[in-house]
MARKEGU-990638 format. One record per residue (C-alpha): residue number from 1; residue in one letter; chain; x, y, z. Coordinates in Angstrom, 2 decimals. Layout:
N
(NUM; A; A; (X; Y; Z));
...
// end
This chain:
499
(1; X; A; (10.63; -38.57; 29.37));
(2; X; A; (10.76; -34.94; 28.79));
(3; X; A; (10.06; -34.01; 32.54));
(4; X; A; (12.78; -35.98; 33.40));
(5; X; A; (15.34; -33.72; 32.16));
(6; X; A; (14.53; -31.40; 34.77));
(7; X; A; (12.71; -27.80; 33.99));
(8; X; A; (16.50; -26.04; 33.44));
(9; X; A; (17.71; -28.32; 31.27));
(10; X; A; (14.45; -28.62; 29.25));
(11; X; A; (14.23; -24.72; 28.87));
(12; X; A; (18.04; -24.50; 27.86));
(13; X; A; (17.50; -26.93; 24.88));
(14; X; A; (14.02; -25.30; 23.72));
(15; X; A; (16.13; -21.72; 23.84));
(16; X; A; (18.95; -23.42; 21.98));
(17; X; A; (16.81; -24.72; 19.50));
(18; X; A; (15.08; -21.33; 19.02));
(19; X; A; (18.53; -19.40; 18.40));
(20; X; A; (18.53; -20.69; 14.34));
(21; X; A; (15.66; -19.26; 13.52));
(22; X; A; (17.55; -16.30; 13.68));
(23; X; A; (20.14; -17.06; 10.51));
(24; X; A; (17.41; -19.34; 9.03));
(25; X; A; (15.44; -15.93; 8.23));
(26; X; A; (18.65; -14.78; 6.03));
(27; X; A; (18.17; -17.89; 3.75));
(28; X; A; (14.76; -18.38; 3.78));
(29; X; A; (13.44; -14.62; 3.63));
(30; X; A; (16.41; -13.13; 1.72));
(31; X; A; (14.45; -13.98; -1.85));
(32; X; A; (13.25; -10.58; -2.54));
(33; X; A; (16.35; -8.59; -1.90));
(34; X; A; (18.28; -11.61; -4.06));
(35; X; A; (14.76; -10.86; -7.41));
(36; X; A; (14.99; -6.97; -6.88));
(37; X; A; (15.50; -5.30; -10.11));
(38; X; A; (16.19; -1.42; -9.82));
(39; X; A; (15.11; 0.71; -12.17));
(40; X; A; (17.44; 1.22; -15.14));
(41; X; A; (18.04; 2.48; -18.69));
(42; X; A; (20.25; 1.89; -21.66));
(43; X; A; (23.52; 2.83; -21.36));
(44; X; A; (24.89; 5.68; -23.54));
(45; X; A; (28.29; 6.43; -25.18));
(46; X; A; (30.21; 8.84; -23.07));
(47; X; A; (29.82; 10.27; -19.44));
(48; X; A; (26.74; 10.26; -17.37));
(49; X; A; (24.13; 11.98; -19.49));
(50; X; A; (21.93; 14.47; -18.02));
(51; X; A; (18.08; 14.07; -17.55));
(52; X; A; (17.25; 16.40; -20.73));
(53; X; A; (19.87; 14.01; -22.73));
(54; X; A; (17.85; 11.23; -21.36));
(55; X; A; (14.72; 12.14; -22.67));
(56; X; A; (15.90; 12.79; -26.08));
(57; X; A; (18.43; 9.78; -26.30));
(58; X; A; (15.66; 7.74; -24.78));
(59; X; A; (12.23; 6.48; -26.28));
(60; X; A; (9.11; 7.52; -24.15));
(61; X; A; (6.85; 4.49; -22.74));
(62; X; A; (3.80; 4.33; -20.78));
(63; X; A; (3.10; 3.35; -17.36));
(64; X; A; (2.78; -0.88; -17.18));
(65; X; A; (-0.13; -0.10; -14.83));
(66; X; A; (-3.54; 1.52; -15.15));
(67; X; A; (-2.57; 5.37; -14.07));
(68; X; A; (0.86; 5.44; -14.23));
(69; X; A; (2.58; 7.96; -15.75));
(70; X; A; (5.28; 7.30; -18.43));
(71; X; A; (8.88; 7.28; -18.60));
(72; X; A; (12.28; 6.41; -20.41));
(73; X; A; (12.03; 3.28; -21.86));
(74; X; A; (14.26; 1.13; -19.90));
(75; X; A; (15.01; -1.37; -22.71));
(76; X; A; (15.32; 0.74; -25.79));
(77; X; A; (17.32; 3.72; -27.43));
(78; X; A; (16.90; 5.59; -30.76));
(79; X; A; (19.01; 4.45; -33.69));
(80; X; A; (22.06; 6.37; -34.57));
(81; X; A; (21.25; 9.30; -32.86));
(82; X; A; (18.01; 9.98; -34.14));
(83; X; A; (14.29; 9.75; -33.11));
(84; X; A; (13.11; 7.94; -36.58));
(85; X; A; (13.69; 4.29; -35.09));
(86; X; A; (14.54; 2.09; -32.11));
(87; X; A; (16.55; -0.60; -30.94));
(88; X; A; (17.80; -2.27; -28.21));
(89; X; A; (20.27; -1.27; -26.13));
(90; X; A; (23.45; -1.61; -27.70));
(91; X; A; (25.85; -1.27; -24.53));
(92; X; A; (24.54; -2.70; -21.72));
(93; X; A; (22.66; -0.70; -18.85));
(94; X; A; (22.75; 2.00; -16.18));
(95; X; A; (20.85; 0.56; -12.88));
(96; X; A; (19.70; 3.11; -10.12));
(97; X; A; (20.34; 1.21; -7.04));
(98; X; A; (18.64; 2.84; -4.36));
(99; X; A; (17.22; -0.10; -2.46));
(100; X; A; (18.70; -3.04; -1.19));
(101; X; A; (22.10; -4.58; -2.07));
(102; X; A; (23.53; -4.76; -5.63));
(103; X; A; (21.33; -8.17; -6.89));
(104; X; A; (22.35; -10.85; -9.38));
(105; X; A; (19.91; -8.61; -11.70));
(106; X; A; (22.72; -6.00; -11.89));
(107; X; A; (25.71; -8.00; -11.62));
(108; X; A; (24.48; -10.58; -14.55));
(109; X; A; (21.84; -7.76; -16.66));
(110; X; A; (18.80; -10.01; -15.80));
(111; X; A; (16.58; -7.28; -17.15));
(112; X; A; (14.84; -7.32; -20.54));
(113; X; A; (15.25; -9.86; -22.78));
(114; X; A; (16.96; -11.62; -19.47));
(115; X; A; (13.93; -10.76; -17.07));
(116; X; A; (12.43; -13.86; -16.72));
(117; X; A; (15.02; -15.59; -15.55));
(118; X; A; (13.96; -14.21; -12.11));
(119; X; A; (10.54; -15.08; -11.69));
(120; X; A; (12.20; -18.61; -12.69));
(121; X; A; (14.59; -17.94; -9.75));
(122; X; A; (12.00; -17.05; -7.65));
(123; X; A; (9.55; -20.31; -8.87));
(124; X; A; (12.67; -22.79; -8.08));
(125; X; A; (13.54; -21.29; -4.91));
(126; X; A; (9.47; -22.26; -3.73));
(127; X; A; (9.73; -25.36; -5.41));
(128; X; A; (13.21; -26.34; -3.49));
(129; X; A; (11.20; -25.38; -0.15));
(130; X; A; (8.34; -27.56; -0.79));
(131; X; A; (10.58; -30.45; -2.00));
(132; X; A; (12.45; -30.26; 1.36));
(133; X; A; (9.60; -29.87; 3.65));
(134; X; A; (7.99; -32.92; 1.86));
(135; X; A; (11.06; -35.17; 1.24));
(136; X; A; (13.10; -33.84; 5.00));
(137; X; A; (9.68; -33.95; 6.82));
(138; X; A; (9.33; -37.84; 5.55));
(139; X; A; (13.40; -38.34; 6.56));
(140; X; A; (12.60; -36.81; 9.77));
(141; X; A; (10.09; -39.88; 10.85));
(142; X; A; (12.27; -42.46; 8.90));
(143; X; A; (15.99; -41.66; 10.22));
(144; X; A; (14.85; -39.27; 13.16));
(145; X; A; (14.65; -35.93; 14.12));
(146; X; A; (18.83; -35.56; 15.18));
(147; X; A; (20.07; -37.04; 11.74));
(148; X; A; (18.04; -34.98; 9.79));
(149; X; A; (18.62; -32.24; 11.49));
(150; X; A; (22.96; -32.56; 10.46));
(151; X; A; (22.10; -33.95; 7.18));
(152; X; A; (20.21; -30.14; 6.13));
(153; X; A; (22.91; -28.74; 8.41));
(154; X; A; (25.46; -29.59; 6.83));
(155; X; A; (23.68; -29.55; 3.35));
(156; X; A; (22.71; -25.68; 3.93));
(157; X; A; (26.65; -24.75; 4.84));
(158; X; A; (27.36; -26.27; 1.81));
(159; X; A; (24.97; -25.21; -0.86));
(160; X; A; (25.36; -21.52; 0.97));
(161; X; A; (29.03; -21.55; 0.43));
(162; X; A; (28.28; -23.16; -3.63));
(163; X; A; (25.47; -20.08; -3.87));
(164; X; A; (27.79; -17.86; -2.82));
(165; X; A; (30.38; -18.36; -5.26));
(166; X; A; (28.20; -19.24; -8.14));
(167; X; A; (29.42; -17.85; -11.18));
(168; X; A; (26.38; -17.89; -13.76));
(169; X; A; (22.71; -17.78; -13.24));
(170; X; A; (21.66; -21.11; -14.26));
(171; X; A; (24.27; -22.24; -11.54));
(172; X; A; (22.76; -19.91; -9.27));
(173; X; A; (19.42; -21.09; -9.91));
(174; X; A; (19.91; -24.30; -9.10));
(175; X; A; (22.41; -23.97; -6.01));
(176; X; A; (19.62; -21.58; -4.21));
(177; X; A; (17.14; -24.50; -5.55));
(178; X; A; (19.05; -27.14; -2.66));
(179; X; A; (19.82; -23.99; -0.62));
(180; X; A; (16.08; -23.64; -0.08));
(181; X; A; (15.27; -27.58; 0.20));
(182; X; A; (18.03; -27.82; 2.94));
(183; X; A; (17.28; -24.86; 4.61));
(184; X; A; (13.63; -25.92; 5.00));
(185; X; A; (14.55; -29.03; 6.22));
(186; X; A; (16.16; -27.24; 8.94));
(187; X; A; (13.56; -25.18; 9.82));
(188; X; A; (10.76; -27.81; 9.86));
(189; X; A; (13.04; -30.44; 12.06));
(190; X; A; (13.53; -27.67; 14.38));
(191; X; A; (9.77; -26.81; 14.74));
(192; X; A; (8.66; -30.29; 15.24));
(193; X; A; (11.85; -31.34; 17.82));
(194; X; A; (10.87; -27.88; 19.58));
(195; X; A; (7.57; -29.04; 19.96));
(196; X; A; (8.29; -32.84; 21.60));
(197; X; A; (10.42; -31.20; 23.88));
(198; X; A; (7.78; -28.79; 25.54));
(199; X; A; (5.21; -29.73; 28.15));
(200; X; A; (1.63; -28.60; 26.78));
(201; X; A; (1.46; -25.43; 28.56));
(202; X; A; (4.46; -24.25; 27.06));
(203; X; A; (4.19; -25.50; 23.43));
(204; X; A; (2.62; -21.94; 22.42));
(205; X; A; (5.10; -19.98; 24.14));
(206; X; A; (7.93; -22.15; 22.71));
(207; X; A; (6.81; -21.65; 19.12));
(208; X; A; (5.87; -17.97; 19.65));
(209; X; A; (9.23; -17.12; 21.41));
(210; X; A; (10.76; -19.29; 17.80));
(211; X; A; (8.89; -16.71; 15.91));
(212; X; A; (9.64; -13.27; 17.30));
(213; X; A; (13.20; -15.42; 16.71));
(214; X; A; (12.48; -15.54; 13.11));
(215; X; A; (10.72; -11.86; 12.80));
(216; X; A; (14.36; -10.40; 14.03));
(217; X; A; (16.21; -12.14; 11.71));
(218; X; A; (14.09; -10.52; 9.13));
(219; X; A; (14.69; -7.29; 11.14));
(220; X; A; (18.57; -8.15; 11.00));
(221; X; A; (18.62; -8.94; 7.23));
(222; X; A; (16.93; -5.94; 5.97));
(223; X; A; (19.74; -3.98; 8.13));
(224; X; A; (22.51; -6.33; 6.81));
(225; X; A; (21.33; -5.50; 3.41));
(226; X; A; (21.50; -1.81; 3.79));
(227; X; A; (24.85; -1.94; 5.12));
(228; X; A; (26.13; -5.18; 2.41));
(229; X; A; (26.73; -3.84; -1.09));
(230; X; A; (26.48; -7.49; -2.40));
(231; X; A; (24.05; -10.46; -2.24));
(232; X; A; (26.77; -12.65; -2.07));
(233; X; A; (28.01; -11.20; 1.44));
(234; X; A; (24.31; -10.99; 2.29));
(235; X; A; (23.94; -14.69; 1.95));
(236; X; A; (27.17; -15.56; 3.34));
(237; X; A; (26.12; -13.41; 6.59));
(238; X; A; (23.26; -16.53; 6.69));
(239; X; A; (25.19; -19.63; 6.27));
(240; X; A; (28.25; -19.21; 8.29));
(241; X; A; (26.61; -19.22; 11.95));
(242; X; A; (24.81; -22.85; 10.88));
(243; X; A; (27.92; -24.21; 11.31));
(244; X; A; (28.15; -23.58; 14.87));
(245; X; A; (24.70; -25.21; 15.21));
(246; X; A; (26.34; -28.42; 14.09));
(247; X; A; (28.82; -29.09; 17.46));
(248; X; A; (25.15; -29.76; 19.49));
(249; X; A; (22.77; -30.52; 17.11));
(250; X; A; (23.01; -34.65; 17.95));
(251; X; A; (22.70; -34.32; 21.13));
(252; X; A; (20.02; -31.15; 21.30));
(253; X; A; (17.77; -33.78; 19.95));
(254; X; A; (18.30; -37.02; 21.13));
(255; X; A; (15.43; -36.66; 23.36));
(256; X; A; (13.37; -35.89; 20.51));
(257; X; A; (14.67; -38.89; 18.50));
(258; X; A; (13.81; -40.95; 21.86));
(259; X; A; (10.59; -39.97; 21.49));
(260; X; A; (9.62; -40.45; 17.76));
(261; X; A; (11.21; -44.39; 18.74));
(262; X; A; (9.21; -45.02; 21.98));
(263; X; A; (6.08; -44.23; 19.56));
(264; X; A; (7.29; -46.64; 16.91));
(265; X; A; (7.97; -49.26; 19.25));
(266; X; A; (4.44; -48.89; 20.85));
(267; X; A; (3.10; -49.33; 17.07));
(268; X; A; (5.52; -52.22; 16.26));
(269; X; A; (5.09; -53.86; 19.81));
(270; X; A; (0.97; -54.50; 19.26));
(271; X; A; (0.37; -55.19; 16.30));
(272; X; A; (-2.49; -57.50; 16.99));
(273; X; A; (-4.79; -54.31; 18.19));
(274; X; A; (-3.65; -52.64; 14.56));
(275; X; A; (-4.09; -55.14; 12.28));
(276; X; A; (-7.68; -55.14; 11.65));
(277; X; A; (-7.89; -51.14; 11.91));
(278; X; A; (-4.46; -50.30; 10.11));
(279; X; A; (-5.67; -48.90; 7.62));
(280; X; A; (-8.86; -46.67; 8.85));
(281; X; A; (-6.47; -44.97; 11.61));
(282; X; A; (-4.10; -44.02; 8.96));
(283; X; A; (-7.46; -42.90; 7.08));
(284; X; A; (-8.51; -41.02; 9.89));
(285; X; A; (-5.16; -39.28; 11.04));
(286; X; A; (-4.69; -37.83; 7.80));
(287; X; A; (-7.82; -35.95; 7.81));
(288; X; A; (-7.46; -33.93; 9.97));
(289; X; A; (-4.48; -31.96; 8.27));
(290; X; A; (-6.31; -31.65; 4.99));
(291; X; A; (-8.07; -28.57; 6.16));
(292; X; A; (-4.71; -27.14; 7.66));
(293; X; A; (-3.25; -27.45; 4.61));
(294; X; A; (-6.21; -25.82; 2.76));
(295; X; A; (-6.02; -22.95; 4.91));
(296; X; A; (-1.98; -22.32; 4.73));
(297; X; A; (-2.12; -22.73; 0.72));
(298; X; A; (-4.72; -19.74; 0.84));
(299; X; A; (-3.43; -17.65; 3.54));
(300; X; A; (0.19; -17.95; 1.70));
(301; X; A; (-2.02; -17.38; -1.60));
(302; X; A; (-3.85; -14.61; -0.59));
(303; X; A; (-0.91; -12.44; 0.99));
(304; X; A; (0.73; -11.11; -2.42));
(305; X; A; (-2.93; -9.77; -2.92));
(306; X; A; (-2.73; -7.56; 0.75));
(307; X; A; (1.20; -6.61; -0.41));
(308; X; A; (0.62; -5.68; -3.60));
(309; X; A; (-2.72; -4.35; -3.66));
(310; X; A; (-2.29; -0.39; -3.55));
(311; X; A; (0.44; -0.79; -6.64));
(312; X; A; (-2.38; -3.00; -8.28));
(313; X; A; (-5.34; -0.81; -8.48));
(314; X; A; (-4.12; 2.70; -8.24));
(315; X; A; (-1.16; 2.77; -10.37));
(316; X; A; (1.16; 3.34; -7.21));
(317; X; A; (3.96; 0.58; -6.46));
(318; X; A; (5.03; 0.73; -3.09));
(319; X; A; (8.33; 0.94; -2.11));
(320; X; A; (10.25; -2.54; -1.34));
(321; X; A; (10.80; -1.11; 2.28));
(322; X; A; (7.17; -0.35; 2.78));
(323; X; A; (6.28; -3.67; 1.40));
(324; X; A; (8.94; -5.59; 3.33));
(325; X; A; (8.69; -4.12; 6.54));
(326; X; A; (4.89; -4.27; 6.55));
(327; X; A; (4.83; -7.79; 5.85));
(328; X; A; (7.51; -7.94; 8.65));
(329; X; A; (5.37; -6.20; 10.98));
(330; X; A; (2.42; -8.55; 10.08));
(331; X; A; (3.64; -11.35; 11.26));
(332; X; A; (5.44; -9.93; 14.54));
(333; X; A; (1.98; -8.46; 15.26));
(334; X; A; (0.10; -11.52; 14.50));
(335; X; A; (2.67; -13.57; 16.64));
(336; X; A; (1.19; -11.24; 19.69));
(337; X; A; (-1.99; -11.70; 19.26));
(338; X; A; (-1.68; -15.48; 18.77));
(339; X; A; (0.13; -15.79; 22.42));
(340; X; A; (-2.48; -13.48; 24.02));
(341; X; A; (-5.22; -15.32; 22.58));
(342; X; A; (-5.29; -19.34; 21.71));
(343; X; A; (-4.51; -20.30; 24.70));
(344; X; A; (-7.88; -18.45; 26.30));
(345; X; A; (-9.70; -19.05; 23.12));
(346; X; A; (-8.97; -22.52; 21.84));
(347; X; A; (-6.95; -22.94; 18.27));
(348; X; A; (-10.09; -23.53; 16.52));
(349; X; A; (-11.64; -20.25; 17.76));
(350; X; A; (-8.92; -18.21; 16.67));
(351; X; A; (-8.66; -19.79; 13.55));
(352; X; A; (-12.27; -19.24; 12.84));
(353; X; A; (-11.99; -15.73; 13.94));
(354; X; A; (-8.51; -14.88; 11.54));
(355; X; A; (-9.54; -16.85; 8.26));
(356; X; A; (-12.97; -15.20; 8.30));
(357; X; A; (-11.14; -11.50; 8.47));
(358; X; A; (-9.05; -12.59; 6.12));
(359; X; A; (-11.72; -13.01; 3.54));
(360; X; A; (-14.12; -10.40; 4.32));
(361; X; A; (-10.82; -7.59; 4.51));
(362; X; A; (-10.13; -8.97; 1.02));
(363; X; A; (-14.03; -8.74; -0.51));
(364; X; A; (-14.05; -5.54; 0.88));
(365; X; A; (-11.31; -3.92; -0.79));
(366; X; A; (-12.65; -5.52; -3.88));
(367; X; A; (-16.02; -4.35; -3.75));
(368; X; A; (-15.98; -0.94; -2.09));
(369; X; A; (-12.50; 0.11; -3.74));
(370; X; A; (-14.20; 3.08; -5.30));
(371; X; A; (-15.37; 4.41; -2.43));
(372; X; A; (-12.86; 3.84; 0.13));
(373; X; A; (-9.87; 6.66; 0.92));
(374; X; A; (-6.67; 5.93; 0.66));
(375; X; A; (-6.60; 5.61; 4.01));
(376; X; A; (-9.32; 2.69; 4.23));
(377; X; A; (-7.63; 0.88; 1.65));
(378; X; A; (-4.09; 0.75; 3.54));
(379; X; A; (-5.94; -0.30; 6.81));
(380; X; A; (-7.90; -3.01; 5.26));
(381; X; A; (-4.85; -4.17; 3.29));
(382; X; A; (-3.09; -4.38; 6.57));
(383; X; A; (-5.48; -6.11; 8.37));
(384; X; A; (-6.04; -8.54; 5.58));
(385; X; A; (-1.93; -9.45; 5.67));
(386; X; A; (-2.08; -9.65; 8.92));
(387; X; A; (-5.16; -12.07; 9.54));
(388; X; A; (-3.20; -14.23; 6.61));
(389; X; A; (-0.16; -14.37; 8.58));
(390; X; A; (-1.64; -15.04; 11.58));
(391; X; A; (-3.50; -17.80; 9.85));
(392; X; A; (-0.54; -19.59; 8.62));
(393; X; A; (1.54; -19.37; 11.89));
(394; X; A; (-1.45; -20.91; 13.62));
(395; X; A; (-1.99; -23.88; 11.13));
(396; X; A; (1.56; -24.61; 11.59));
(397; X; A; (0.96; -25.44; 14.87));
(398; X; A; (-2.46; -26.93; 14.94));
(399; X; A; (-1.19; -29.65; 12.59));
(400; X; A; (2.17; -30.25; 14.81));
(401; X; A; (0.19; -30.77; 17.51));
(402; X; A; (-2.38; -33.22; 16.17));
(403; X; A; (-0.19; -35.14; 13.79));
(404; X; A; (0.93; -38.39; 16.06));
(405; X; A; (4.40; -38.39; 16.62));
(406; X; A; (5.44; -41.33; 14.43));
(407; X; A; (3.92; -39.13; 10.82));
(408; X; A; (4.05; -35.99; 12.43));
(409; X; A; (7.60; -34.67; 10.06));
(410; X; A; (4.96; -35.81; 6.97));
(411; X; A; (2.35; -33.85; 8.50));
(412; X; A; (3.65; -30.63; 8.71));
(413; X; A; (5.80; -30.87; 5.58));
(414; X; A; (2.34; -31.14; 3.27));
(415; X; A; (1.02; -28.06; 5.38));
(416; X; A; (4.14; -26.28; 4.21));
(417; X; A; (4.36; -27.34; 1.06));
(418; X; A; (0.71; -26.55; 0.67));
(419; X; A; (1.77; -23.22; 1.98));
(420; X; A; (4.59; -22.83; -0.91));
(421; X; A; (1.99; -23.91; -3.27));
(422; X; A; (-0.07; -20.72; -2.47));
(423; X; A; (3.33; -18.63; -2.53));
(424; X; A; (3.84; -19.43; -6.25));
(425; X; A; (1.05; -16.90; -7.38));
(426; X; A; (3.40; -13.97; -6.42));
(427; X; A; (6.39; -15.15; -8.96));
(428; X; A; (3.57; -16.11; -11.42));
(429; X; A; (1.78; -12.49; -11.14));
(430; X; A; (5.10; -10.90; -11.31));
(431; X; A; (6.13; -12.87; -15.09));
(432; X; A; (2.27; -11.72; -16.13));
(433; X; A; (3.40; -7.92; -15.02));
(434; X; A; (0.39; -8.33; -12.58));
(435; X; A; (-2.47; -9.09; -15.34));
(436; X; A; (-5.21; -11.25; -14.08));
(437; X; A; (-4.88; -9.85; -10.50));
(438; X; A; (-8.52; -9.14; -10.03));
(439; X; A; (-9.49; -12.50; -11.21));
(440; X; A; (-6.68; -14.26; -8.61));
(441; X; A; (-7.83; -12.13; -5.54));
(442; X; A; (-11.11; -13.32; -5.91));
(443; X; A; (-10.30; -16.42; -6.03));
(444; X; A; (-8.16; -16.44; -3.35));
(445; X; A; (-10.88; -14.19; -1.26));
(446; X; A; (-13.43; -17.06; -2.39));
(447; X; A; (-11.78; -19.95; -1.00));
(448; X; A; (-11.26; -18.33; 2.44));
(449; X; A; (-14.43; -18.39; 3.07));
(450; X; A; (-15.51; -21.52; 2.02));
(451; X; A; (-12.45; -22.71; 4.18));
(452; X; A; (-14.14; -21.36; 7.25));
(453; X; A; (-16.42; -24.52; 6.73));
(454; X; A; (-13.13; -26.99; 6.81));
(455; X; A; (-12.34; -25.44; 10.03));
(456; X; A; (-15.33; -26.71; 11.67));
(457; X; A; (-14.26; -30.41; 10.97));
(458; X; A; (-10.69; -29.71; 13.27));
(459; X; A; (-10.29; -30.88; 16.74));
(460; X; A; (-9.48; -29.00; 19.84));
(461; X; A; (-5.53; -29.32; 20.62));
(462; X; A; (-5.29; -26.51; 23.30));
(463; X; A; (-3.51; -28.19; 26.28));
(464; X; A; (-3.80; -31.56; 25.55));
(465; X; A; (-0.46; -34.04; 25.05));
(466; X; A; (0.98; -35.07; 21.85));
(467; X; A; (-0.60; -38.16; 20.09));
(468; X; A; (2.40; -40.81; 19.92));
(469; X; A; (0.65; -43.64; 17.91));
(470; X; A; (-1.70; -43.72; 15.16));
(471; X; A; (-4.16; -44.89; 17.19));
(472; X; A; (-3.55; -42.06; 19.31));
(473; X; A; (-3.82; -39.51; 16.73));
(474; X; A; (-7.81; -41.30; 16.03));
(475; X; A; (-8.70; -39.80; 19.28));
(476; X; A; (-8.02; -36.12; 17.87));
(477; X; A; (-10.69; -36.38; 15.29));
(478; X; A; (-13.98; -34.47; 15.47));
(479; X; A; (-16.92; -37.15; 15.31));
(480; X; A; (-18.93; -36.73; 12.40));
(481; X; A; (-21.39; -34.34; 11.86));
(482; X; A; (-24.32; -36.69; 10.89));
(483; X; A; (-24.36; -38.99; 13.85));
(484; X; A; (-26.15; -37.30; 16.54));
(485; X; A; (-26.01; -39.10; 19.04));
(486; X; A; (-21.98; -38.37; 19.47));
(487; X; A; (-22.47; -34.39; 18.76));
(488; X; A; (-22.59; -33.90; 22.74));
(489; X; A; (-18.54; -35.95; 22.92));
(490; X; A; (-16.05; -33.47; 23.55));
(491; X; A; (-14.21; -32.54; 19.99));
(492; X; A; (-11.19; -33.88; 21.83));
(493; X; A; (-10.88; -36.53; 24.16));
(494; X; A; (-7.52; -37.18; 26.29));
(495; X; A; (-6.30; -40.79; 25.29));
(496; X; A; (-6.85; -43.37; 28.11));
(497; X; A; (-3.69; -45.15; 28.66));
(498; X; A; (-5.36; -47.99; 30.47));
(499; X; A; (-7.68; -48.60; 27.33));
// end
């Protein structure tokens, strides 16, 4: 059905359906610019005080890490002029803005007493991804891929225009809550329509092409940001262009919708050959996802380790550039080295390879982390983030393309949300001011490698069609382990349509 469109027309829609990913990355990535707090300090009667006022007008605190060294306290001032007592600030604060736009944290003085309303902003903004992925992937196989797609169209135009003029934080909070259900609804609707609508030698390219897409929107919204002086024009500069998305969204996807109904026709059309083995294939489709999903929630999990792991252990925060643009950089690199390799190497190769580097890098820099240079430690982190990236783009993929077409929105909306379960720890760190750290890397580093095991249980998807049916999908399961005389089937058979 696809090849009938002809090649042009087929390439124009997967290139059309590539081009949101570019404004998707302002809503989607645009959390830690929206949760950055610049430094600050009370604020004190008359002009700008000088640094030797500071220090005398201003209580001295220690470092929050190990090693730091001290400075002003940002939340208290001496009483009445004198250095016998403290209190809190009395008239607001001073913020040093120096990176990024002006936040809600300055406009609203989230800071303090206030503070952790932001790690709240930041836990509600996950939550309202995984409760799109999971409630828009299950729309997308009910109602089909084109209505879903306008519904969190038209949802994310709206609840980016309501974000944008929110004028409280607990309005705020929950307007970037929908903003990030809809939003991920768009993005996961995309990635599976994308997918239908490429042959199998071009599904890689398709979704690599979708991610360099998504990298320079990142690109584009850290350079927005340094040229916005408000979040609210920073998110506004994300949710206008989905509107033009809307005048050929229906029909961008009809063929996709065609699809996802040939494949529930073919289930509702013989139902004598499912009745008696409804419910194993559902049994057996599923499985295979489980261990996709293990591996996103820990690759997602395991990343705030790799970003924040110099600021962690030697006292030394980053910068937010240096942070953002690395993890930027990660997953542009990683999106390289995916196209170059899993076609040549098979997805479950690759997979093997990148979750395996992922947690040896991070046992590594927790066992030899007094006798690495500081040079070590940055390349390990950096190969650690990057083999973590790599291994969440990758499951991403491997589950769209073994899911059967008629639960494959489902499918990859429990890999994501999986993958926003693992993306809590950073918010969660962040309200503990980073206690517990060692105990969650090795955790994290612990489970990677026992997940190296789940991998062997996949199939092999490289260049083989989509399943359409459940009973399709049964073909794309490994046989088990203990039954020898299967070990020598190929881990992936091509369905026989004459069977």
């Amino acid at each position: 059905m696809v090849l009938a469109l002809g090649r042009k027309k087929q390439r124009v829609l997967i290139a059309l359906s590539i081009l949101p990913n570019l404004f998707l990355a302002f809503l989607l990535s645009s959390d830690p610019l929206i949760t950055l707090s610049p430094p600050h300090h009370c604020r004190l009667p008359g002009p700008s005080p000088s640094p030797e006022a500071l220090n005398t007008s201003l209580p001295w605190e220690k470092g929050a890490r190990p090693r730091e060294t001290g400075s002003p306290s940002q939340c208290k001032q001496y009483a009445n002029g004198s250095q016998s007592s403290v209190v809190d600030c009395e008239s607001g604060w001073e913020y040093n803005v120096t990176e990024g736009p002006l936040s809600p944290s300055v406009q609203w003085d989230l800071v303090c007493g206030q503070y952790w309303l932001v790690p709240v902003e930041e836990v509600c903004f996950i939550l309202g991804v995984l409760t799109g992925c999971l409630s828009l992937g299950y729309t997308a196989d009910r109602l089909g891929r084109s209505k879903t797609l306008l519904i969190s169209l038209t949802l994310s135009v709206v609840f980016g225009v309501l974000v944008c003029v929110s004028p409280y934080p607990s309005i705020f909070i929950v307007m970037r809550f929908c903003l990030a259900a809809a939003s991920a609804g768009v993005y996961l609707t995309l990635y599976i329509a994308r997918l239908e609508l490429c042959e199998p030698s071009l599904r890689l390219v398709a979704t690599m092409l979708a991610g360099f897409m998504t990298v320079a929107g990142e690109l584009l919204l850290l350079a927005v940001a340094l040229g916005c002086q408000s979040w609210r024009g920073l998110l506004g500069a994300g949710a206008a262009p989905l509107t033009l998305f809307l005048s050929y969204g229906y029909d961008l996807f009809c063929v996709s919708a065609a699809l996802c109904l040939q494949a529930s026709c073919s289930l509702v059309c013989h139902p004598c050959g499912l009745v008696m083995d409804s419910k194993p294939a559902w049994t057996l489709t599923l499985h295979p996802s489980l261990p996709s999903s293990l591996l996103r929630f820990i690759s997602h999990g395991i990343s705030h380790c790799y970003s924040s792991f110099r600021g962690d252990v030697r006292g030394t925060a980053p910068s937010f550039y240096w942070t953002y643009l690395l993890s930027v950089s990660a997953g542009g690199g990683a999106w390289v080295l995916l196209w170059a390799t899993v076609d040549r190497c098979g997805r479950r190769g690759i997979l093997l390879l990148f979750m395996t580097t992922t947690g040896l890098a991070s046992l590594i820099l927790l066992g030899l982390m007094e006798y690495l240079s500081e040079t070590a430690i940055t390349v390990f982190s950096v190969l650690g983030l990057f083999s973590s990236q790599a291994t969440a783009s990758l499951c991403i993929l491997f589950t769209a393309e073994i899911m059967p077409t008629v639960i494959r929105g489902t499918g990859v909306g429990v890999v994501l949300a999986l993958g926003c379960v693992g993306r809590l720890s950073s918010p969660i760190m962040d309200l503990r001011n980073h206690y517990g750290y060692f105990l969650h890397h090795v955790i994290y580093s612990s489970l990677a490698l026992l997940a190296v095991l789940s991998i062997l249980l996949l199939p092999e998807s490289k260049r083989k069609p989509l399943p359409q049916t459940l009973g399709d999908g049964e073909q794309y399961r490994r046989p088990p382990l203990g039954r020898r005389r299967r070990d020598n089937v190929p881990l992936l058979a091509t369905p026989n349509p004459e069977t």
